[in-house]
C-alpha positions as CSV (number, residue, x, y, z in Angstrom):
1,X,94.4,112.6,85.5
2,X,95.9,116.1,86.0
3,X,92.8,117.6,85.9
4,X,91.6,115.6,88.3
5,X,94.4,115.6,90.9
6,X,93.8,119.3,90.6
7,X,90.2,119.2,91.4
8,X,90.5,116.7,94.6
9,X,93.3,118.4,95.9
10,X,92.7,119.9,99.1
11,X,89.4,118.5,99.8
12,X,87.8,115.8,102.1
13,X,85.7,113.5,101.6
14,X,82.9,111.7,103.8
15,X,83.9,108.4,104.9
16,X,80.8,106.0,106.1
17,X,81.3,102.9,107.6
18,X,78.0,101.6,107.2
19,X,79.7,100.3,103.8
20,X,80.7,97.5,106.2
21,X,77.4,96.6,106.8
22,X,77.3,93.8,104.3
23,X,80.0,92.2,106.8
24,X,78.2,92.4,110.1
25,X,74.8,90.4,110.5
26,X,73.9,92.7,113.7
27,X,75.2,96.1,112.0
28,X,72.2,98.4,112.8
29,X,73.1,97.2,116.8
30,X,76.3,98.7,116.5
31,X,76.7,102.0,118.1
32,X,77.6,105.2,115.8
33,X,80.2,107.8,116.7
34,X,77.1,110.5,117.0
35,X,78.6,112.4,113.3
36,X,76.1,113.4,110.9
37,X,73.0,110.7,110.5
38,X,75.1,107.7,110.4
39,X,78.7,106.4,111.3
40,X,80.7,108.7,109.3
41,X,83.5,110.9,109.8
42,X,85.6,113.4,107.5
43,X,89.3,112.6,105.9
44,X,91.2,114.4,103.3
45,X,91.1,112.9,100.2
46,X,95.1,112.9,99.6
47,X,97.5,112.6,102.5
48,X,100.9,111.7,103.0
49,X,102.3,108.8,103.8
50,X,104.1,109.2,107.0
51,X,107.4,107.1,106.0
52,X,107.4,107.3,102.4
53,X,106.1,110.9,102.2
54,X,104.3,110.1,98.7
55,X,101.1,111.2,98.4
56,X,98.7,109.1,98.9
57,X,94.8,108.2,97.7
58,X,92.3,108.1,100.8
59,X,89.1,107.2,99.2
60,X,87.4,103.9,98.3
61,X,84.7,102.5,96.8
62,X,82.9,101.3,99.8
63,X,83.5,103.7,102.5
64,X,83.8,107.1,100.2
65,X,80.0,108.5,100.2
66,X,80.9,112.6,99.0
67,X,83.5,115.4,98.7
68,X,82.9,118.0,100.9
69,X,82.5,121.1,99.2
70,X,80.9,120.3,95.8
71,X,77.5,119.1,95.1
72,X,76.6,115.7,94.7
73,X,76.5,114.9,91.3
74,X,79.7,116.4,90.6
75,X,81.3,114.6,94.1
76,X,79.5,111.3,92.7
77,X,81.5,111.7,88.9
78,X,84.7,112.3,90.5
79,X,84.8,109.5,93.1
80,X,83.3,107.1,90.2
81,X,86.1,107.9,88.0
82,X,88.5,107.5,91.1
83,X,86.7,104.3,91.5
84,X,87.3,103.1,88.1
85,X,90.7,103.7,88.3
86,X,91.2,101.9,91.1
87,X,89.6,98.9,89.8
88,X,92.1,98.6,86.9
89,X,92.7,95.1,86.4
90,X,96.6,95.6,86.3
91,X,96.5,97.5,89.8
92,X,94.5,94.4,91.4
93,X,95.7,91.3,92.8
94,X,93.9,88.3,93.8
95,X,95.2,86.3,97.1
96,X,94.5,82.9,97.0
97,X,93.8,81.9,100.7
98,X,95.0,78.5,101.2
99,X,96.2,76.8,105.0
100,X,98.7,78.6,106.6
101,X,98.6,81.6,104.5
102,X,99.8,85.3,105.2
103,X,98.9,88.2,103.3
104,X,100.9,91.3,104.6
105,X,100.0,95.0,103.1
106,X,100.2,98.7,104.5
107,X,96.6,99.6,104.4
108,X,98.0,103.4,103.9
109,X,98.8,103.0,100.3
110,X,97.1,99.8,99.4
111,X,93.5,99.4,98.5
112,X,91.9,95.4,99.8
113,X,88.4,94.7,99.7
114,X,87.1,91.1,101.3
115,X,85.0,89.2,99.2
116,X,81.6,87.7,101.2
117,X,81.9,84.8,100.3
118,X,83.2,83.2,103.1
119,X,79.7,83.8,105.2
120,X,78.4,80.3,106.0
121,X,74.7,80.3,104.3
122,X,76.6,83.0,101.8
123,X,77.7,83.4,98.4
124,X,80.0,80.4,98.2
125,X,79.1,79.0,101.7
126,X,83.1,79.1,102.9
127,X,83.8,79.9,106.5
128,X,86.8,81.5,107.3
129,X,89.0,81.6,110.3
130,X,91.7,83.9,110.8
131,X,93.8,86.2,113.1
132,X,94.0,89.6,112.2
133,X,96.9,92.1,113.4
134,X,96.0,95.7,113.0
135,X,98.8,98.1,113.7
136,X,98.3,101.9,115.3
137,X,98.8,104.3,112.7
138,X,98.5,108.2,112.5
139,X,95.4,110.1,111.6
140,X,94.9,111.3,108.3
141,X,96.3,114.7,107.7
């Protein structure tokens, strides 16, 4: 992993929200932000968690298309292998939603990925009705 921190450090990565896509019915409507061909924009790869001042992994599965910097087969080996770390099975916990249920994470340090099967006419058919509080953060740095 040495080796790796090493080779990611310093760099950014494009981040493309079109990974959302499988979430919104009417994605293509939505309206881009005008970067590159689609709705992506640049982050650093590491940052720093403003209260904790760890560093931090910015990069995911979904949203993480390429590091900037070095071609793509190489950017595509590295994230993959970032990817599959991530995934480990003893990094990963799975919240059971049930009534009344709160789930409460800093999306800074903490990777969550919603499942779609809660789309009526999808996967298990579920529908699911929440409130969702999203708190101003900083940028990226």
């Amino acid at each position: 992993m040495k080796k790796l921190k090493k080779k990611i450090e310093g760099k950014k990565a494009i981040h493309s929200s079109l990974g959302a896509a499988a979430f919104v019915d009417k994605y293509t409507e939505m309206e881009g932000n005008g970067n590159l061909d689609e709705y992506s924009n640049e982050h650093p790869m590491v940052r720093i968690h403003p209260e904790t001042k760890k560093k931090i992994l910015y990069v995911n599965s979904m949203y993480t298309k390429k590091i900037i910097g070095i071609d793509k087969k190489e950017s595509d080996e590295i994230l993959n292998k970032i990817f599959e770390h991530q995934e480990r099975l003893d990094f990963t916990c799975r919240f059971k939603w049930t009534e009344n249920a709160v789930a409460i994470w800093d999306n800074r340090s903490t990777q969550h990925q919603g499942l779609t099967d809660f789309f009526p006419g999808r996967g298990l058919g579920h529908e699911r009705v929440m409130d969702r509080i999203a708190i101003e953060g900083d940028h990226p740095k």
